[in-house]
N, C-alpha and C positions, 0 to 999 in steps of 0.2 A: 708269445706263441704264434702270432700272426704272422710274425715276420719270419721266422724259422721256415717255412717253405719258398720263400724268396730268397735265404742266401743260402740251399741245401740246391735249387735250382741253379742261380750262377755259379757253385761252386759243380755243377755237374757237367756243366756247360763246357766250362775252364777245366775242368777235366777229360774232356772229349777233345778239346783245343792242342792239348799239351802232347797227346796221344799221336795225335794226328802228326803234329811237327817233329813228335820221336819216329814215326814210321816214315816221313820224308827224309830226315837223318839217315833214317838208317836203308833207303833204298837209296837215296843220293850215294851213300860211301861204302854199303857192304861188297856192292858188283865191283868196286874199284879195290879193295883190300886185295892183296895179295899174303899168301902163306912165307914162311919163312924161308920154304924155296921159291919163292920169288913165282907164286904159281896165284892164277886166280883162283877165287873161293867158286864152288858148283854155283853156276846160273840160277839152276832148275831148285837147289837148296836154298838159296837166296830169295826165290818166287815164292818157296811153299810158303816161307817165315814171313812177307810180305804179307802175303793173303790171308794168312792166319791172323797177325798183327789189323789188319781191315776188319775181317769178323769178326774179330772179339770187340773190335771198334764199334763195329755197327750194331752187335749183340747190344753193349752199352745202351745205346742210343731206346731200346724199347721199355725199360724200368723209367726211362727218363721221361718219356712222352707218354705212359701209363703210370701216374703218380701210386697207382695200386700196387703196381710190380715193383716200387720202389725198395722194398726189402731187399729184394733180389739182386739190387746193385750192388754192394760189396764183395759177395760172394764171385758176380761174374768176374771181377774189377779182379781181384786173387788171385784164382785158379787162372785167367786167359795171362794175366801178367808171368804167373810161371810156367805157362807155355815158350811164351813169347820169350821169356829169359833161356830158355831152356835150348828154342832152334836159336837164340842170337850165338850162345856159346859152342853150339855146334856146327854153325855156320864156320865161326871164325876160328874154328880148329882152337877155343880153351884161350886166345889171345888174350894177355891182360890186360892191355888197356880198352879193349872194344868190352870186355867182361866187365870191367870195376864203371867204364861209361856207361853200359845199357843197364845196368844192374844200377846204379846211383841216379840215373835218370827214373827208371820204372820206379825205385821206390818214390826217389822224391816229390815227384806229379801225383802219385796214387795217395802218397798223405796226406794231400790237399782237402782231400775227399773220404777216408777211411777214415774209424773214430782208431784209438789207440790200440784197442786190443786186434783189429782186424788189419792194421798196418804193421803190429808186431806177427802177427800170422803170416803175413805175406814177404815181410822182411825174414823171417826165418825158413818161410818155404824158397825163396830164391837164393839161398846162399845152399840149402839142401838138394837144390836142383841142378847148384854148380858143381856143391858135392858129388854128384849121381853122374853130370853129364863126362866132367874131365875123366875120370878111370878109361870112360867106352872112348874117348877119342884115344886117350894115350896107346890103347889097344888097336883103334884103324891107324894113329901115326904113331909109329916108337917114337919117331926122331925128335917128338913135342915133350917125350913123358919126362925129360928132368924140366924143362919151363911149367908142365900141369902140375908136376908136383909140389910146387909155390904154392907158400898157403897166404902169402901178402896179398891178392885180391880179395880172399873169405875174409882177413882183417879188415879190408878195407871196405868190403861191403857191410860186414858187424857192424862197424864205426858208422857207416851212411843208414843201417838201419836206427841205430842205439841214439844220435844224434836227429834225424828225423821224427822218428815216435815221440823223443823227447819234448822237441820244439812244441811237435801234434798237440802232446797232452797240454804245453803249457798255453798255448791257443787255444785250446777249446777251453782251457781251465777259467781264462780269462773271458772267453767269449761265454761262458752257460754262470760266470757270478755279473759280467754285465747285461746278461738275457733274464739274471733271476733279480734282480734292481730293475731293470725294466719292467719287470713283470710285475714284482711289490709296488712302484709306485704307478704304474697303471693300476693294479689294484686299489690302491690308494685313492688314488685321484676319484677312481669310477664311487668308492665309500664316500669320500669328498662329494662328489655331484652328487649322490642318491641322498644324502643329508641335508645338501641343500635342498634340493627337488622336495622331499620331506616336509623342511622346515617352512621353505616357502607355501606348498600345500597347507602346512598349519596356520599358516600367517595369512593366508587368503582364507580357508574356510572361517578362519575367526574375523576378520575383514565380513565377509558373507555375515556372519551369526550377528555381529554388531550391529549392521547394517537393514538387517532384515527383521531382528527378534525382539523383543522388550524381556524376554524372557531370562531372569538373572542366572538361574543354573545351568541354562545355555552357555550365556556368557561367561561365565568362571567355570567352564566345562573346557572351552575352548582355549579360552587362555591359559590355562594349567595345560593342554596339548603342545601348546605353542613352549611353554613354560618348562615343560619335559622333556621335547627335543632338544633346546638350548642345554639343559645340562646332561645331555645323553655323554659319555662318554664310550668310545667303544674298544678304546686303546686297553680299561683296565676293565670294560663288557661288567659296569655297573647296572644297565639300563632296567633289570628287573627288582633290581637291590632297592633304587631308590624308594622316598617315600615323600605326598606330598599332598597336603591339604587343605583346602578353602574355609575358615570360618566366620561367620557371621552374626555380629549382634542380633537381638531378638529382643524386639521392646519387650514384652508380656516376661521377662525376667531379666534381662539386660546383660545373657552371659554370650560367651560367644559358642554356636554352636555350630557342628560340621555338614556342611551343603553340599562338597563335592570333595572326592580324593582319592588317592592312588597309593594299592599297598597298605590301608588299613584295616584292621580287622571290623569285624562287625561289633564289637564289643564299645570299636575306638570312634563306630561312626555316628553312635549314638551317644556319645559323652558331650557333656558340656563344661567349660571353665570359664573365668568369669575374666582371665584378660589383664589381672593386674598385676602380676609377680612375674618373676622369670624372661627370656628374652622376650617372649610376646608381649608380657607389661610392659618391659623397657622398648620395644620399637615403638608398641602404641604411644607410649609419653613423648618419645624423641619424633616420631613424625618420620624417620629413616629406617632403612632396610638393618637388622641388628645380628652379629654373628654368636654361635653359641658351640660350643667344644663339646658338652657333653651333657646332649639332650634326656643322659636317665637320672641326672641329680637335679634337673631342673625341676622348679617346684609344681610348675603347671605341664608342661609337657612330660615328666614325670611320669603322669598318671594314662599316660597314652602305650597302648603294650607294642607297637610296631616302631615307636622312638627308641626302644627299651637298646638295641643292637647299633642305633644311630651314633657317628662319632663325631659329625658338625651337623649345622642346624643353621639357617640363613630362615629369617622372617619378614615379610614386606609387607606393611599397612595396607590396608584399604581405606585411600583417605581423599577426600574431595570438600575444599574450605575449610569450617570446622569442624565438620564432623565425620569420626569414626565409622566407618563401614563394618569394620573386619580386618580379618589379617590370613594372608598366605603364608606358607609352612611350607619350606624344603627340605628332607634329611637325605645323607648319604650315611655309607657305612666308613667312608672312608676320610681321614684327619684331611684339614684344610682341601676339601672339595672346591671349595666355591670360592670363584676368582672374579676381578672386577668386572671383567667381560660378562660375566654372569650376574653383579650386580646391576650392570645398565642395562642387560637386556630384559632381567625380569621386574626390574623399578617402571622403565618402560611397557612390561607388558601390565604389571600392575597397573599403572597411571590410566593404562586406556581401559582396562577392565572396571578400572572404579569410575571414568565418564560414565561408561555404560552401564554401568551399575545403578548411578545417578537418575540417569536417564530412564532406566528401569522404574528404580522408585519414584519420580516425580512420575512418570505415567502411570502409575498403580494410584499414587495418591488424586490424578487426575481422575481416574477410574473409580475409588473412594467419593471422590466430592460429588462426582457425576451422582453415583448410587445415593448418596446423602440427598443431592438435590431433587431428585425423584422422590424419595423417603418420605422430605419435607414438602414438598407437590403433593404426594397422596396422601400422607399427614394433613396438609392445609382442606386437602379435601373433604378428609372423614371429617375435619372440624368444621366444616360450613356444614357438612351434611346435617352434623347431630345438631349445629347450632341453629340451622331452618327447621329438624325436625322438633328439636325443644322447646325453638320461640315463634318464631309466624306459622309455623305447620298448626301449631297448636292454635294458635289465636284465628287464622283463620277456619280450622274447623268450629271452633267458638263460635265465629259469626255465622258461619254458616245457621250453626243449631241456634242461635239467639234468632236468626230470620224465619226459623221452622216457628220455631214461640212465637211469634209477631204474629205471622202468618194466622195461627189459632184463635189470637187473642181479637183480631180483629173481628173474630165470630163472638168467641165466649165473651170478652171482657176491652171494647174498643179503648177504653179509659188508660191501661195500663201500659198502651202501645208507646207513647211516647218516653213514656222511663223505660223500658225494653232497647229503644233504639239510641236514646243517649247513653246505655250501656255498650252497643254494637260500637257507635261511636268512639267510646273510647278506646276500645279492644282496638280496633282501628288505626287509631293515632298512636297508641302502643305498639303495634305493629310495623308500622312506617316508621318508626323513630327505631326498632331494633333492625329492618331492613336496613336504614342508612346505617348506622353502627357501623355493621357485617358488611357494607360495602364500603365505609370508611374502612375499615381492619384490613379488608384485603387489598385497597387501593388507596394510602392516603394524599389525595394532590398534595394538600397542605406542604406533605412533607417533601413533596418534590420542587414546590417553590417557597416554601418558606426556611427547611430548617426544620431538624430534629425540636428543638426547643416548643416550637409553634405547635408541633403537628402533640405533642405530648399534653402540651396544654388543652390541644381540643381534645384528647382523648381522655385526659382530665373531665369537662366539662360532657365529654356526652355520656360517660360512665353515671356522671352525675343525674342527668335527663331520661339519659335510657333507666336505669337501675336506680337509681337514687343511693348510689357507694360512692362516697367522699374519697378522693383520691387528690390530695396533696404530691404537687408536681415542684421541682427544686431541680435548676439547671445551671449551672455557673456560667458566666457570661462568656470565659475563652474557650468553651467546651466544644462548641458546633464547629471553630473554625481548624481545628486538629483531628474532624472525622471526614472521610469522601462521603458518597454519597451510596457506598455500599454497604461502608461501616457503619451509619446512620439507619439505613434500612432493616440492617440485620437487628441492630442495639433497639429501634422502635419496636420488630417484633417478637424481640426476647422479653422488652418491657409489658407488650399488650398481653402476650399470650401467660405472664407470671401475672399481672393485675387480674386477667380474666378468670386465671382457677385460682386464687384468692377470693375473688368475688363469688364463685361457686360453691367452692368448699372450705373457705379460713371463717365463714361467718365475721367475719372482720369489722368492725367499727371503724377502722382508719385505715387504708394502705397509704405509704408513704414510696415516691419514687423520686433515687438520689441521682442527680449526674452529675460531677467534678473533673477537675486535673488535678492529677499527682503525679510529680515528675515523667516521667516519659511512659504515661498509661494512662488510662480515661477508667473511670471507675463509676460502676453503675451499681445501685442496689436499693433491690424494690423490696420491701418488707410488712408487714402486717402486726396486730395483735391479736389475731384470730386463735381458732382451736388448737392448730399446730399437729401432728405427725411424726412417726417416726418413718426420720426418711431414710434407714437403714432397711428395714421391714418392706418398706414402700421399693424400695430398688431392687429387691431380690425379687419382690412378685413383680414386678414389670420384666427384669432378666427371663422369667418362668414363661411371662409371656409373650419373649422376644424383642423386648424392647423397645414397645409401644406406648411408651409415658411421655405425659408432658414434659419433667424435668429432665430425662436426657437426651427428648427433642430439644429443647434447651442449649444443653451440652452441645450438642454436636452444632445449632447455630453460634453459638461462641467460635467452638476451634473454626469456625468457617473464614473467621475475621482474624484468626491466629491468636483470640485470646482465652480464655479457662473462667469456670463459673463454679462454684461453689455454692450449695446451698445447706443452710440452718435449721432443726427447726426440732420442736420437742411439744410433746401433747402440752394443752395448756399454755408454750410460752409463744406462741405464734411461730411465723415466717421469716427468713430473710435469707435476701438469692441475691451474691454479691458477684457481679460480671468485671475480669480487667483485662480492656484491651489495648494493646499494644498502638503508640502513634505511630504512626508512617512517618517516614521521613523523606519533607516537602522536595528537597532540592537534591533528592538520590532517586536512587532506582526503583526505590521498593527490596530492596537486597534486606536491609536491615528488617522489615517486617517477616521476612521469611524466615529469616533467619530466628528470631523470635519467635514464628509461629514454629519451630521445627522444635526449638529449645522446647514451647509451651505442649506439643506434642508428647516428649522425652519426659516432661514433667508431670502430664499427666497420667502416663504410663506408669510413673514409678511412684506417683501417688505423692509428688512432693511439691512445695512450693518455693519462690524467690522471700527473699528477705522483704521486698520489696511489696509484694503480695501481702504477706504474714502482717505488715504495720500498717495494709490500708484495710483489712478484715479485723485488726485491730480499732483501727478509729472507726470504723461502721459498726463497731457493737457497743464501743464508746458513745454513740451518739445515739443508740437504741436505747442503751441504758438509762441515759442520759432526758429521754422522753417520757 
């Protein structure tokens, strides 16, 4: 369309040009014609047809230079051409060849420029104007009327119009299907760029979102954008047809359920499935993108009411090492949608959604530990509180009051003073031996230069001083060199803080504390034969009040270390709290603990254990028994 004023301009132009060269024509040779008696044609008639021929010239020229008045061009281009035909033929007294020349000329220059029906108008007004003009000559010259009566010039100017208009129409026929192919794929091309322009907006704001959020519904918000322009098609204008969804495992039942999507109902956005049947079990198993024909007999997408009208189905894992993310969901309505091109783009956009995805969760989980180690900070703190307030708080208000009695006795009964103050005395030395304790507990050097082994055995030995509870310590000799020194830390205060409320509440005669290796786990388990508990009962009133208990402070320092704790225990038959942690592996990365801690995660969630687990909780009640 642009361009159509730039050849409707040269072709006006070339029309003005053509004009001009007829009107030089025909002043060059009309003053020279002579009549058939050999007589010149009038001057003064030859001037008027001249000046006439200019003005309609110059008329021209004002539609062309006011593109507004441009309607107006044809119409003048018409009417002044069958003037001009009109004094040529009466100039030259009806001659036929000056007739069939001005007349074959006018028309053919003015088709240049006319569209067909206004070049057949003008072709049919100049041959009616030759009609019109020959009678009135033949009537000023008789001597012409059997030459005007010749109707071979009207043939021949029919013929010059019939053949003209013809050419017209098949040139413009030609020119308006190469101006409407121009026009579609200009079209085209600008859909082309805005798709791009689109797509690459998608691919940068998700760029942005990855780069900027930790936020996972963010991220599989975006890449489903990016996800959904790639399969835009607009040739068959599916784009509102499609349909397409983000699912996600969820430990707390381990189904997958839907976090972000496009096109489903609200019925479908609250469903959950559990991921094992159907093309989403078979991608999940394969680890590949999986194709599916017909998403309403599938057995899990089945139950989804906006797959119901879907006629393929393309699924892409969300998968990062070993584990399972989730899985993305595309449907179209139409058979064999999805093409390879569509497999690499959305495998790729997958691939980068599940890093970030990763990244997500290990920042959540950093944000978890943070909140845990805070937990256990304030935890560590309420226990020093209650344990100054329970034991030196107390023993020093003792002395105090035991100084107030002193004080009296020195008046009433001086005698009795010094049994009074060997009692202070010993509150005293009782007091100092529980302050070290409580500062051994919260800082043990031992265990920073000697070794878990060492620092257990003192703690053995001052349980016994402080408190007078027999605590039986059992360490295997390869045990300390298969833990850091974080795993040691954690494993020391999962041990003290389980011997401590044994010692408070198991009324216990013996705790026993185990440390071993078993194949690729360190296994600890501290136990009693104290009064025992139901630690069913016991976990629901701690849940009640938030989960402020010992034992799943406990808990949660186990998974710190990526390993799981378990504990036993039944009124009357005592305790036992069995800790398995995972070794690190010396000469790797730490990959394999994680990886274990992620499993021992997964596992606790679902409430199950390793084979491997099950035969060392085995031999620890084998050896309970067994006592």
């Amino acid at each position: 369309m642009e361009n159509q004023p730039k050849t409707s301009q040269w072709q006006d132009w070339a029309l003005i040009a053509l004009r001009c060269l007829l009107l030089v024509v025909l002043a060059v040779e009309l003053p020279t014609l002579r009549t058939t008696d050999n007589v010149l044609y009038a001057q003064s008639e030859v001037t008027i047809a001249l000046v006439i021929g200019v003005l309609s010239t110059v008329l021209l020229l004002i539609p062309i230079m006011f593109p507004v008045l441009r309607v107006l061009l044809p119409p003048i281009v018409v009417v002044s051409d069958w003037i001009l035909m009109g004094l040529v033929v009466y100039i030259s007294r009806g001659d036929t060849l000056v007739t069939v020349a001005a007349g074959g000329l006018i028309i053919t220059t003015s088709e240049l420029r006319l569209k067909v029906y206004w070049g057949s108008a003008q072709a049919i007004g100049i041959i009616l104007v030759v009609l019109l003009v020959r009678p009135e000559i033949a009537k000023l010259v008789p001597s012409q009327a059997a030459i005007l009566s010749s109707r071979m010039p009207i043939f021949i100017l029919a013929l010059f119009g019939i053949v003209a208009n013809g050419w017209t129409y098949a040139i413009q026929k030609q020119i308006g299907a190469q101006e409407a192919q121009l026009l579609a794929e200009k079209k085209n091309r600008e859909s082309q760029l805005m798709d791009m322009q689109e797509r690459t907006r998608a691919i940068y704001d998700m760029a942005a979102v990855l780069s900027s959020t930790l936020n996972y519904e963010k991220i599989l918000q975006a890449a489903m954008n990016v996800g959904w322009l790639g399969l835009r098609d607009k040739k068959r204008e599916i784009p509102e047809k499609l349909v397409s969804m983000v699912l996600l495992f969820r430990a707390s039942d381990n189904y997958l359920h839907v976090v972000v999507s496009r096109g489903l109902t609200r019925l479908d956005e609250q469903r959950a499935t559990p991921g094992l049947d159907g093309v989403m079990g078979e991608a999940l198993k394969q680890t590949i993108p999986v194709f599916g024909d017909s998403p309403r007999k599938d057995e899990e997408l089945g139950n989804f009411v906006a797959f119901q009208t879907m006629r393929s189905v393309m699924c892409v894992p969300l998968r990062a090492g070993f584990d399972n993310y989730g899985i993305t969901v595309y449907g179209s309505p139409f058979p064999d949608a999805f093409t390879n091109e569509h497999i690499e783009l959305l495998t790729a956009i997958g691939s980068q959604a599940t890093i970030a995805l990763q990244n997500s969760h290990l920042y959540q989980n950093l944000l978890d530990e943070r909140d845990k180690l805070i937990d256990a900070e304030e935890e560590a703190r309420k226990k020093l509180a209650r344990d100054l307030h329970d034991g030196p708080t107390q023993d020093v208000a003792a002395i105090a009051m035991r100084m107030s009695i002193i004080q009296k006795l020195l008046e009433v009964n001086p005698t009795q003073v010094p049994v009074e103050l060997r009692k202070v005395e010993e509150i005293a030395r009782k007091t100092t031996k529980e302050i070290r304790h409580m500062l051994f507990t919260l800082r043990p050097l031992v265990l920073e230069n000697q070794g878990l082994t060492a620092a257990l055995g003192q703690l053995a030995d001052k349980m016994k001083e402080s408190y007078d509870q027999p605590v039986t310590v059992r360490v295997s000799r390869d045990a300390d060199r298969y833990l850091d020194a974080h795993q040691q830390g954690v494993i020391f205060y999962i041990i003290e803080e389980a011997v401590g409320n044994a010692r408070k509440h198991a009324q216990a005669d013996m705790i026993t504390v185990n440390v071993y290796k078993q194949e690729d786990v360190i296994l600890v388990n501290i136990s009693d034969n104290g009064v025992g508990f139901d630690t069913t009962e016991a976990e629901k009133k701690a849940m009640d009040r938030g989960g402020h208990l010992g034992m799943i402070n406990l808990r949660e320092r186990a998974e710190m270390v990526g390993g799981t704790l378990r504990m036993e225990s039944a009124s009357g038959k005592g305790t036992s709290i069995t800790v398995v942690v995972p070794i690190k592996d010396k000469a790797g990365d730490g990959s394999s603990t994680t990886m274990k801690a992620q499993t021992s995660a997964m596992r606790q969630a679902s409430g199950k254990t390793t084979k491997l687990e099950a035969a060392a909780m085995e031999r620890v009640r084998q050896q309970s028994g067994n006592k």
